[in-house]
C-alpha positions in Angstrom: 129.7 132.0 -36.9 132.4 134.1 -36.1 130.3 137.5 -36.5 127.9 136.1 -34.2 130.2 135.3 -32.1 131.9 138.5 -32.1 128.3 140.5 -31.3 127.9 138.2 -28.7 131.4 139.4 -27.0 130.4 143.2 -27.8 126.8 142.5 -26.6 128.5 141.1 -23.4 131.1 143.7 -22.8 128.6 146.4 -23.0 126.0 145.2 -20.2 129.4 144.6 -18.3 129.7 148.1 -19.0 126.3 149.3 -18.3 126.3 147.3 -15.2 129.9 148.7 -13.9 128.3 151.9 -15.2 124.9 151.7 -12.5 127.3 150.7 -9.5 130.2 153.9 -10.2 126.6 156.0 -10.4 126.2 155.0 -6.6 129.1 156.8 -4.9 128.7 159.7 -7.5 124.6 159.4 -6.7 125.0 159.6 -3.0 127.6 162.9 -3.4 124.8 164.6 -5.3 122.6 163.7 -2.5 124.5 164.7 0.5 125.4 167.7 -1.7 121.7 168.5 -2.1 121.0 167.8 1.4 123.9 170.2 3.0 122.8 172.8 1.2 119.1 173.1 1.4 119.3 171.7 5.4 121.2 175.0 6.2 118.8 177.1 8.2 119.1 180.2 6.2 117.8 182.1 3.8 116.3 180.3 0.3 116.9 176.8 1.7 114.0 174.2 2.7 114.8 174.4 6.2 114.4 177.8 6.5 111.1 178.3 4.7 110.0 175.3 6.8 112.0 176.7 9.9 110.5 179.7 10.1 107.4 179.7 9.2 104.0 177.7 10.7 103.9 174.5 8.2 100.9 172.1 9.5 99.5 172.9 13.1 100.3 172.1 16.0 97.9 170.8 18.7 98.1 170.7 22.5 95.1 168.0 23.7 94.5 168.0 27.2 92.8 165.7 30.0 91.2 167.3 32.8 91.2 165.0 36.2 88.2 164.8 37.9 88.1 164.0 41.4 84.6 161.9 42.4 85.6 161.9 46.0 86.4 165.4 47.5 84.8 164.9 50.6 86.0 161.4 52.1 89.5 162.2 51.5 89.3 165.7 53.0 87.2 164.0 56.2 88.6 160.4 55.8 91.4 160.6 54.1 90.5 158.1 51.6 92.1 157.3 48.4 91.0 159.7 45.6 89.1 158.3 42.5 89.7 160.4 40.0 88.4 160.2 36.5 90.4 161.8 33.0 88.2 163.9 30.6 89.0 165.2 27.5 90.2 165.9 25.1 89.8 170.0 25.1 91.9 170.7 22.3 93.7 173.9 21.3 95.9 175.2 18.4 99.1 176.2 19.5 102.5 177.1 17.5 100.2 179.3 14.7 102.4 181.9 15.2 105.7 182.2 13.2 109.0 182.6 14.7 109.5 186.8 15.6 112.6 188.5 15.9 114.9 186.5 13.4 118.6 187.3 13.6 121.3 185.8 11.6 124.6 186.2 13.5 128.0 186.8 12.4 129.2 183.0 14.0 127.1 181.1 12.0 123.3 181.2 14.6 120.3 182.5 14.4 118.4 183.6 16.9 114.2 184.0 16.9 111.5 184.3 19.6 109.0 181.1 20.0 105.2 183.0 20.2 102.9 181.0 22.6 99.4 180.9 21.7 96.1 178.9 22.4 93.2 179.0 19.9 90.3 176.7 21.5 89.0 174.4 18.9 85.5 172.9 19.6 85.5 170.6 17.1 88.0 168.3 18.3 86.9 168.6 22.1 84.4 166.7 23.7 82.7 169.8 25.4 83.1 173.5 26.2 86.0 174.9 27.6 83.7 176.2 30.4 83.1 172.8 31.7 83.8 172.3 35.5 86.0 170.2 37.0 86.1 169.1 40.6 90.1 170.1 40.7 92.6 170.0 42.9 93.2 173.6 44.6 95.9 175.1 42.4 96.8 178.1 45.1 96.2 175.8 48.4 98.7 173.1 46.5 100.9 175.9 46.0 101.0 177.6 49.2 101.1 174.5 51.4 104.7 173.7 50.1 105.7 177.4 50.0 105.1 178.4 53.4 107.0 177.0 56.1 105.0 174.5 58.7 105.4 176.8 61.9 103.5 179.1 59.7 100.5 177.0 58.5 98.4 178.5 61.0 98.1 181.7 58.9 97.1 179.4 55.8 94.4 177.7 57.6 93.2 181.2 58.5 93.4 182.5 54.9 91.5 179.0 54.0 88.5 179.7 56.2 87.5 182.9 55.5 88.0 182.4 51.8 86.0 179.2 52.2 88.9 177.8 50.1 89.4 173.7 50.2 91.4 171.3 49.3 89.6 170.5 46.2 87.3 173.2 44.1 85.2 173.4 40.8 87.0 174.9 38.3 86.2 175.6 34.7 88.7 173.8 32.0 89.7 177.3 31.3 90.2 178.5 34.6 92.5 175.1 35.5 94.7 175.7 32.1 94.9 179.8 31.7 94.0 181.1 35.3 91.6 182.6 37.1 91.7 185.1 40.1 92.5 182.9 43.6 91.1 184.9 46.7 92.8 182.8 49.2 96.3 184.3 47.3 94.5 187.8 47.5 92.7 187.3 44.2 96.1 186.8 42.3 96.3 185.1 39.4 96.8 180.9 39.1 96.4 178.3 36.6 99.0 175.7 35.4 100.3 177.6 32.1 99.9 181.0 33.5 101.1 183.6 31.9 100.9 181.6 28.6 99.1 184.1 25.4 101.0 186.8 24.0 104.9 184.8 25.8 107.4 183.9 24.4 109.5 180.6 25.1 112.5 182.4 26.0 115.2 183.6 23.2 117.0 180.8 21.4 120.0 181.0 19.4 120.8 177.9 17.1 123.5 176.9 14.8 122.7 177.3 11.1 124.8 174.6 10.2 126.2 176.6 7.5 130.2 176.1 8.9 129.6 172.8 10.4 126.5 170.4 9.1 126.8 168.0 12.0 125.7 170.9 14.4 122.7 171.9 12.4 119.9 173.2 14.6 121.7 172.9 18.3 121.1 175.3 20.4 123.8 177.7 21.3 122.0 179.4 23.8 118.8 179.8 25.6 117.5 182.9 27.3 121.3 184.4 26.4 122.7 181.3 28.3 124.7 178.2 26.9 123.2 176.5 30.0 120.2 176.4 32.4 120.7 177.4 36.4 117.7 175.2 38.1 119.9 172.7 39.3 122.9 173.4 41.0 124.5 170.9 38.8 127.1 171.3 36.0 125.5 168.0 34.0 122.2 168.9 34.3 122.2 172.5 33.5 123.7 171.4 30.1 121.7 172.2 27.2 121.6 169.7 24.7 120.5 169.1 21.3 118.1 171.2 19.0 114.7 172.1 20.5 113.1 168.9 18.7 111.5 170.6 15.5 114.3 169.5 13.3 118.1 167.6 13.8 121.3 167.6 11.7 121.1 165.3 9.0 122.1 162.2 8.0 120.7 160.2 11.0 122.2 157.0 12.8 120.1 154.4 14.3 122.6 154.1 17.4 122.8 157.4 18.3 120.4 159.2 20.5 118.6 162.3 19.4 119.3 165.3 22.1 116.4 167.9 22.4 116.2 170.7 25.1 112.3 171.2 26.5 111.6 174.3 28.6 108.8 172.9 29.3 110.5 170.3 31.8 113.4 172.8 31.7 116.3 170.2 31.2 117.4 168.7 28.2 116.5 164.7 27.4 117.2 162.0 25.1 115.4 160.0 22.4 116.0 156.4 21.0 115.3 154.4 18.0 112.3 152.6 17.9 112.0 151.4 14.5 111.2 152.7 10.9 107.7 153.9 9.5 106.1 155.2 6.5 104.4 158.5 7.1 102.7 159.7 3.8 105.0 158.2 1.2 107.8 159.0 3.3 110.3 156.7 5.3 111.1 158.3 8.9 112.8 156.9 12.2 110.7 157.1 14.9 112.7 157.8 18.1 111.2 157.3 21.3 111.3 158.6 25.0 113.0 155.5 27.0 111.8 154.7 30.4 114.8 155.6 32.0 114.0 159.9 31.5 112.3 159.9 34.7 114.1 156.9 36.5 115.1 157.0 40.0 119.1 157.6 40.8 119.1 154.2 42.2 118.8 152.9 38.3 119.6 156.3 36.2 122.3 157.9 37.9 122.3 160.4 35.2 119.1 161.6 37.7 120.9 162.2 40.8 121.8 165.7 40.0 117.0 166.5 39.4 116.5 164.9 42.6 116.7 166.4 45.7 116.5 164.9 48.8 115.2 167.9 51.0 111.5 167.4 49.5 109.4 164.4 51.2 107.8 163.7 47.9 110.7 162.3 46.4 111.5 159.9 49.4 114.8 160.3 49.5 115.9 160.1 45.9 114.0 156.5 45.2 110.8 157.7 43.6 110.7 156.7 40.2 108.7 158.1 37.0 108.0 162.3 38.2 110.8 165.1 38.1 110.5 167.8 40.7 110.7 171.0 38.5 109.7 173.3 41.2 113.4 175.2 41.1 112.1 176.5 37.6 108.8 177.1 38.6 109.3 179.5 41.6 109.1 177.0 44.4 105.4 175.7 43.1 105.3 172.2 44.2 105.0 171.3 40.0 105.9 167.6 39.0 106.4 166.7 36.1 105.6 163.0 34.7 104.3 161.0 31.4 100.6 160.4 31.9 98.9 158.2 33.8 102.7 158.2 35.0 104.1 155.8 32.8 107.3 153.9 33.9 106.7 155.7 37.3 107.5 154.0 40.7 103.8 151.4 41.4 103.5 153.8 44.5 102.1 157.0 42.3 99.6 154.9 40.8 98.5 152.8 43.4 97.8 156.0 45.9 94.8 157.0 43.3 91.9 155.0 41.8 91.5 155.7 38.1 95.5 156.1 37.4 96.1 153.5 34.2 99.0 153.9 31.9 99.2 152.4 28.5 102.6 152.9 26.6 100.7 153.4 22.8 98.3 156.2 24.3 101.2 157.9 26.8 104.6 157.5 25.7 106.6 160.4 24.0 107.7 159.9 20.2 109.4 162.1 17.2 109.1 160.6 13.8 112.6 162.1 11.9 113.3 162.0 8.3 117.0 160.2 8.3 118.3 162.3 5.5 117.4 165.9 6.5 116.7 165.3 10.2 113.6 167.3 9.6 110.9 166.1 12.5 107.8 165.1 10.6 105.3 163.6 13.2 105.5 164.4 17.0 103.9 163.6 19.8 105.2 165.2 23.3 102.6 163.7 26.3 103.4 165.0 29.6 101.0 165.3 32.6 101.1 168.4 34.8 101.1 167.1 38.9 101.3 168.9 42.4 102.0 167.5 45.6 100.4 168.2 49.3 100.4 166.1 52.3 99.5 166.0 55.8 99.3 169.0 58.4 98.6 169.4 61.8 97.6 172.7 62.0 95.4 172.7 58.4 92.0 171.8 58.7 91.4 170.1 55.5 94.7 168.4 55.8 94.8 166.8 58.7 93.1 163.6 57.9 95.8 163.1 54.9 98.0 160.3 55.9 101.1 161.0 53.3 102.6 163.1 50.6 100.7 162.4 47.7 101.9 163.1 43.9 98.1 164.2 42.2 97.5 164.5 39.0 95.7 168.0 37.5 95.9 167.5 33.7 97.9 165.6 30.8 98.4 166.9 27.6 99.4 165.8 24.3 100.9 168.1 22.0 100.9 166.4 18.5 101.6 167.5 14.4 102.1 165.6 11.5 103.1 167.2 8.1 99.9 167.3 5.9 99.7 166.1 2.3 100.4 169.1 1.0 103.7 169.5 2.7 104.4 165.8 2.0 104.1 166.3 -1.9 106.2 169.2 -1.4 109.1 167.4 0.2 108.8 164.4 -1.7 108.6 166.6 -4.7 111.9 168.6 -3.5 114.0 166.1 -1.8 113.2 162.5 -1.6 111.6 162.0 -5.0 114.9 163.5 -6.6 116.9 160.5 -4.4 114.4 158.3 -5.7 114.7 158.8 -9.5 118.4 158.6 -9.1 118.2 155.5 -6.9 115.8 153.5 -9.5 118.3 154.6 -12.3 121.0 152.8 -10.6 119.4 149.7 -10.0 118.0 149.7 -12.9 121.5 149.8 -15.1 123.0 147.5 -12.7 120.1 145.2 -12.6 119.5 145.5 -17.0 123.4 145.3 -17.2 123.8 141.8 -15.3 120.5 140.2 -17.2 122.0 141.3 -20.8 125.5 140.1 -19.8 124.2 136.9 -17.9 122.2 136.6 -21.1 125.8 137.0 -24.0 127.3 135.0 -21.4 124.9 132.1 -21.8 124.7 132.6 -25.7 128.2 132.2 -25.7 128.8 129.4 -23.7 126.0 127.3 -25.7 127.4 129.0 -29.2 131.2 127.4 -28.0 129.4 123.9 -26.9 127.7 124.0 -30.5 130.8 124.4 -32.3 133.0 121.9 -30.4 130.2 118.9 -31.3 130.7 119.7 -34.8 134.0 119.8 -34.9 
């Protein structure tokens, strides 16, 4: 009895000790991990990020959604309310190039060229790129809020014998890359003009090799540590990475910071919730409403808005940002389709305006450990303003300054099996083994000593009745 006893007290003492053994493998686990995961987030060369960083892993495409306008005539004669009508998508490969011009710095940044480039794909387009549109007229948009109002007269004579209008066919093409405008003296317009063979300015990030934390922030852009659009120290700041990938180690309460030329400001992204994207757990962090608010409810706005242009109505408009200081003085608003979370003025003014928050809100899907950006989806729609004139013939029937939509785009990637198997094969597999093997000791350790510590208590019971 007493050697059964005593294996029972061995047999107890060690899944006690294999249990103790899984929970002391938890803080030493987790210092492997974060081990693992500072070195291979660095963006340098040999790690993951890098090889990821620099190269063209998945593809990236940039869907877009031509407006149609079914009504050109009875708002140039009546002004009536334009019914327009989205088509699309025309869909193009973009981000195939990789990074040119790679520099590793002496302070710990990198600096690299972004390529632009457009590869039309037919086969996820619902027509040729050569379809026409009945557009808004980029050039007449442009020069209307360009040149002053004493001096429309000129305009309206450049308009007539260029039988220009207010609206014109267009090919998809022609709308997105250019085409040659007679009534600006056959110069060159289109919304993403010049866009093939550009680069997205110069960047310069932090490696993150002295400092983790400040993995992938941009130092500077264009040679700048800030942005001059906006006569404003806050929002010139340039914050955050450029969204392809954050510092690791992610919190749920803390906003990720990204910096988009394309809106030329930097912006902010919140938690939404968790997902599983091919085996693999991400955060997906989410554009909030408040990006394009008015002053009166973000006053973190005030400093985008300016109250010299009629289309902002004095600072109260809601849901567009007026990025015409970077764009040359081209009356270019920026908005989420459909505009989403925009003031109920910019949709009522058009028939066929409907925004849905699942088809046209902005998201990132992060993976919390590395802060790599696996899934993306960056919807923005492209809009220009005109309004009325009394000295413009096909203006002067327009009662207001209208906000109209040209095109909205969605510019999407997701990491591909391949890449997933690679990751999880690299990374999140290796945290998994050593996760499982710490549950499991703890979780086999508790059941053998719950089990001794039964055996015992019934073996003590059994010898007290016969005594």
């Amino acid at each position: 009895m007493c050697k059964k006893r005593s294996c029972l007290i061995a047999g107890a003492v060690v899944s006690g000790l294999v249990a103790i053994l899984g929970g002391i493998l938890i803080p030493i686990g987790d210092s492997i991990i974060e081990g693992t995961v500072r070195k291979e987030v660095v963006i340098e060369n040999g790690t993951i990020a890098y090889e990821t960083w620099a190269g063209t892993v998945g593809s990236v495409y940039r869907q877009f959604w031509v407006f149609d306008v079914q009504n050109p005539e009875e708002i140039i004669k009546n002004g009536s309310k334009p019914i327009v009508v989205e088509k699309g998508p025309y869909t193009y490969r973009t981000r195939y190039l990789p990074k040119a011009n790679i520099t590793e710095n002496n302070n710990n940044t990198i600096s690299f060229l972004l390529p632009n480039g457009a590869i039309f794909e037919p086969s996820l387009s619902i027509g040729s790129e050569d379809d026409k549109i009945m557009s808004l007229n980029l050039g007449l948009a442009g020069a209307y809020s360009l040149i002053k109002p004493s001096e429309h007269f000129v305009l309206n004579i450049l308009i007539k014998n260029t039988n220009s209008s207010l609206f014109q066919h267009r090919s998809v093409k022609e709308i997105l890359w250019g085409y040659k405008d007679p009534l600006l003296l056959n110069s060159t317009t289109g919304l993403f003009v010049p866009y093939n063979g550009t680069f997205d300015g110069y960047y310069n990030v932090f490696t993150g090799k002295d400092d983790i934390s400040k993995t992938a922030i941009i130092d500077k852009w264009r040679g700048e540590s800030h942005v001059s659009f906006w006569n404003n120290t806050y929002c010139n700041m340039i914050n955050g990475t450029d969204g392809a990938s954050f510092p690791p180690f992610l919190d749920k309460k803390t906003p990720l910071y990204f910096f988009s030329s394309d809106i030329c400001r930097s912006v902010s992204a919140e938690y939404e919730g968790t997902k599983d994207l091919k085996g693999i757990t991400v955060y997906r962090f989410m554009l909030p409403s408040k990006t394009f608010a008015s002053p009166t409810v973000n006053a973190d706005n005030r400093c985008y808005c300016s109250n010299d242009s009629p289309v902002d109505k004095n600072c109260t408009l809601a849901g567009v940002l007026n990025v015409s200081p970077c764009r040359d003085g081209m009356p270019v608003f920026i908005s989420l389709p459909h505009f989403l979370y925009g003031s109920k003025s910019l949709s009522e003014a058009i028939d066929g305006i409907s925004p849905d928050e699942d088809h046209h809100s902005t998201f990132l899907d992060v993976e919390p450990i590395t802060g790599f950006s696996m899934r993306f989806a960056k919807r923005l729609q492209v809009n220009l303003a005109y309004g009325p004139s009394k000295t413009i013939d096909v203006l002067k029937n327009i009662k207001e300054h209208i906000v109209f939509p040209v095109v909205w785009l969605n510019e999407t990637a997701a990491l591909d099996d391949a890449s997933a198997e690679e990751f999880k094969a690299s990374l999140t597999s290796r945290v998994e083994m050593l996760e499982n093997v710490q549950m499991s000791l703890i979780g086999i350790g508790c059941v053998l000593f719950l089990g001794f510590a039964i055996s015992l208590c019934v073996l003590s019971r059994s010898d007290g009745f016969k005594a």
